[in-house]
N, C-alpha and C positions, 0 to 999 in steps of 0.2 A: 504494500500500500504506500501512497504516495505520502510522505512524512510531511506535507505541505498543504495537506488537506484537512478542511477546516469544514465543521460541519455546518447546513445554512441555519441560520439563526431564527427561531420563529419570534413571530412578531410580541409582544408582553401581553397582550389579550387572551393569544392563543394558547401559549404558554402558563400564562393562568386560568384558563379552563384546563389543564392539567394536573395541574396544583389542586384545583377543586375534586376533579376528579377522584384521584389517587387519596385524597384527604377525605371525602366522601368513604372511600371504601375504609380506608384505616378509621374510622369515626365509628364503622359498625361495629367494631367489638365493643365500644359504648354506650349505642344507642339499641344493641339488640338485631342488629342488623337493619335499619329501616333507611339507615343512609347508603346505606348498600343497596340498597332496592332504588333509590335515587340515583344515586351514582350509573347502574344499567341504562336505567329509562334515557338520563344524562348520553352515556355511551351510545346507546342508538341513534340516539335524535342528531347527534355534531358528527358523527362518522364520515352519512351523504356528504356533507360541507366540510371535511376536513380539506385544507388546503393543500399539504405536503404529503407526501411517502411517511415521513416521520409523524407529524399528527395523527394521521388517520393508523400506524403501526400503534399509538398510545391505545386508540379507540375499540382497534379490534384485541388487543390483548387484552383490556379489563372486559370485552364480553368474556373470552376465553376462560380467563380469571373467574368469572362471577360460575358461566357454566362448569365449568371442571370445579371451583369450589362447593359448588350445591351438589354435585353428584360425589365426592369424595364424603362430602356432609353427611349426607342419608343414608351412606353407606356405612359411615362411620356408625352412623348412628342407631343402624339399624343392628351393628354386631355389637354394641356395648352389652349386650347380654350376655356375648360369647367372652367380654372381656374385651376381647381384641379392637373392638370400637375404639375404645379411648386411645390407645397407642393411631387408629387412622386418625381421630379425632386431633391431636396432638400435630401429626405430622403434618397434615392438611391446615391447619391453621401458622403454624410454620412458612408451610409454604406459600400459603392467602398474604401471609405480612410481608413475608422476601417478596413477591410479584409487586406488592403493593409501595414498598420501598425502592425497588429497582426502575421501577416506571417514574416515582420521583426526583430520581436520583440523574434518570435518562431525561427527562424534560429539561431539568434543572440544565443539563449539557446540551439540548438540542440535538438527543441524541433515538435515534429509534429503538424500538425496545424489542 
């Protein structure tokens, strides 16, 4: 890769619908998940209108996120009987906060996630 290659900067609007975004999802383990449920609708809606390769990679990774989180969830949650629930449960939330930090983390850079 070219060491002189600078990634395009989105614009601070766009960028903080990013922010919101990713913050929306890390807010659900506060609020119960209901910012989470925001945070989707959110992702739907700005995706069509994402302007760059990079935006629109934020938008469809938190759908991803939210889907692969809900089915790791119920899954989780359906073996906590077996025990073994809690150990998905754990993992899966693990991995819910690392997607949700890393998308922060890649906006903040302008970077795709």
């Amino acid at each position: 890769m070219n060491q002189d290659f600078q990634p395009v900067a989105l614009s601070d609007s766009r960028k903080h619908m990013l922010y919101v975004l990713w913050g929306l999802y890390l807010a659900g383990w506060f609020t119960g998940g209901v910012t989470i449920v925001i945070g989707i609708a959110l992702a739907y809606i700005k995706r069509p209108e994402a302007g760059t390769g990079i935006e629109r990679s934020h938008y469809s990774s938190a759908i991803r996120t939210f889907w692969w989180g809900c089915l790791w969830g119920a899954l989780g949650a359906l073996l906590t009987i077996m025990l073994i629930g809690f150990a998905i449960l754990a993992v899966a939330g693990l991995w819910f906060t690392y997607r949700c930090v890393l998308g922060l983390v890649r906006a903040s850079e302008s970077r795709a996630v």
